[in-house]
C-alpha positions in Angstrom: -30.3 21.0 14.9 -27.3 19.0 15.7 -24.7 18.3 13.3 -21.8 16.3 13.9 -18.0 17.9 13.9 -15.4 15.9 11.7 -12.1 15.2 13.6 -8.6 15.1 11.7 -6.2 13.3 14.1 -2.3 12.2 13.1 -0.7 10.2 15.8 3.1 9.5 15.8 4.4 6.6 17.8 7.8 6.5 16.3 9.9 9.5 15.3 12.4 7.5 13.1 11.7 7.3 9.7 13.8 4.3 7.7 14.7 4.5 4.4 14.5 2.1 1.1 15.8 2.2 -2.3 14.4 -0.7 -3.9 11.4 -3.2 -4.0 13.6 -5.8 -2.2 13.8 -3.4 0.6 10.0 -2.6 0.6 9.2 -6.5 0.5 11.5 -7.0 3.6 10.0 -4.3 5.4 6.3 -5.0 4.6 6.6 -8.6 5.3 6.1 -8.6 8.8 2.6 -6.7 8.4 1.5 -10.0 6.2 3.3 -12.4 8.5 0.5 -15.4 9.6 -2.1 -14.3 7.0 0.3 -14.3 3.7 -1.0 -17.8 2.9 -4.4 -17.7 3.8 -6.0 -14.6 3.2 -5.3 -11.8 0.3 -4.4 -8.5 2.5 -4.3 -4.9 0.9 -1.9 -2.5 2.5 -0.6 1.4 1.8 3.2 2.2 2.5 3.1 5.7 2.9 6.1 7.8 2.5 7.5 11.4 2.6 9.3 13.6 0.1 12.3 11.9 0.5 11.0 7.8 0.7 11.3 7.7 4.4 8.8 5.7 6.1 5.6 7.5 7.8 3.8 4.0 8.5 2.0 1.2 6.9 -1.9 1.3 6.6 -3.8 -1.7 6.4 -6.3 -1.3 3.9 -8.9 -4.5 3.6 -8.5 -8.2 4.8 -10.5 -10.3 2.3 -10.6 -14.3 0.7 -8.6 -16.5 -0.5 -8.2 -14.8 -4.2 -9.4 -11.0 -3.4 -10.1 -8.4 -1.2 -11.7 -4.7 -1.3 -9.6 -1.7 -1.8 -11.6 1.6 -1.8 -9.8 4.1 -3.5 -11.6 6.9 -1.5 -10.1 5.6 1.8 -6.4 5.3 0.2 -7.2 9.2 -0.6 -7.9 9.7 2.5 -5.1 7.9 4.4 -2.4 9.9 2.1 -4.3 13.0 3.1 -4.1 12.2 6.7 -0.5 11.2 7.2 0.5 13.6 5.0 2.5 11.4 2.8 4.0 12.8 -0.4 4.9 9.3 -1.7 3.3 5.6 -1.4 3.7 2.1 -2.1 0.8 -0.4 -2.6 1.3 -4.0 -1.5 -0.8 -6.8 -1.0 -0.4 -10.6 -1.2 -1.4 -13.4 -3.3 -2.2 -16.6 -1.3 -2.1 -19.2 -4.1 2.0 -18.3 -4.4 1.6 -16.9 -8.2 3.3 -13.6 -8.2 2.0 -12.9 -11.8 -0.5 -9.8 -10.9 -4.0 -10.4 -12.6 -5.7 -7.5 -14.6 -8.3 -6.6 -11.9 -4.6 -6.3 -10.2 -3.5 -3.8 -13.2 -6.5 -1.9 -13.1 -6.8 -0.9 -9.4 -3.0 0.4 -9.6 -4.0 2.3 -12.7 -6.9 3.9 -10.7 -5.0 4.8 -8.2 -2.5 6.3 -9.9 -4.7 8.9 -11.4 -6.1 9.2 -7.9 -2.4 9.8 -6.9 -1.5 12.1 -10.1 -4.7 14.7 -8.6 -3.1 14.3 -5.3 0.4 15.1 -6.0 1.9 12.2 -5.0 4.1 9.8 -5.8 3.0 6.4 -6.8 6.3 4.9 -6.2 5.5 0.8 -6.4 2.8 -1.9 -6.3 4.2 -4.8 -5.1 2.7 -8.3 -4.6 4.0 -10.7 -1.6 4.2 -14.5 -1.1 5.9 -16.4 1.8 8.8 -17.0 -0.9 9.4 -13.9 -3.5 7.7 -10.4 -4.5 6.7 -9.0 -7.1 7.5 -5.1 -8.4 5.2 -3.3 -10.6 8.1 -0.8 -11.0 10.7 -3.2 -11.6 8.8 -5.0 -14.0 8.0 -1.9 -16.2 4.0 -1.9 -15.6 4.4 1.0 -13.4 
């Protein structure tokens, strides 16, 4: 009988490791990964941090429509487990420009912060990008 073997693989290209301290900085630096799809298509993506915020990488989660896309909980799991992250930030975009986060928007952070609480790690932020402003679960107190 043949069964298949599971491979667990972390690849580095970069050894630095930036920094933030606030949503503003997370928006800046997660723009570019919605750059020429931000007002067109909703993209889910992880930030996924160490102990101390620094950056390990982004991971892009799900490319979808116009007003929503697929975010499997079991394969955010898995990315934190795989990079070895001890902190994350969600992000994705609204194409329509309306930064107000809808409740199937509410309810997928609060899955996966329970997901995150059995983890032991750090949901940090969800934040929601348009071409013009973002929007911080954090800084707005829904976090």
């Amino acid at each position: 009988m043949k069964i298949n073997e599971v491979e667990i693989v972390y690849k580095r290209k970069n050894s630095a490791k930036p920094k933030f301290n606030s949503s503003k900085q997370a928006y800046k630096i997660l723009y570019p990964f919605f750059e020429g799809i931000i007002d067109h298509k909703e993209s889910f993506k992880i930030l996924l941090c160490d102990n101390s915020n620094r950056i390990l990488g982004v991971h892009h989660l799900s490319e979808g429509g116009l007003t929503s896309t697929v975010v499997d909980i079991r394969i955010i799991a898995q990315s934190i487990i795989l990079s070895n992250a001890k902190s994350v930030i969600l992000a994705h975009n609204h194409p329509s420009g309306n930064l107000k986060p809808s409740e199937q928007d509410k309810n997928v952070t609060n899955k996966i912060k329970s997901m995150c609480n059995l983890l032991e790690v750090n949901l940090l932020d969800h934040i929601i990008l348009t071409s013009e402003n973002h929007f911080s679960f954090l800084d707005e107190g829904i976090l």
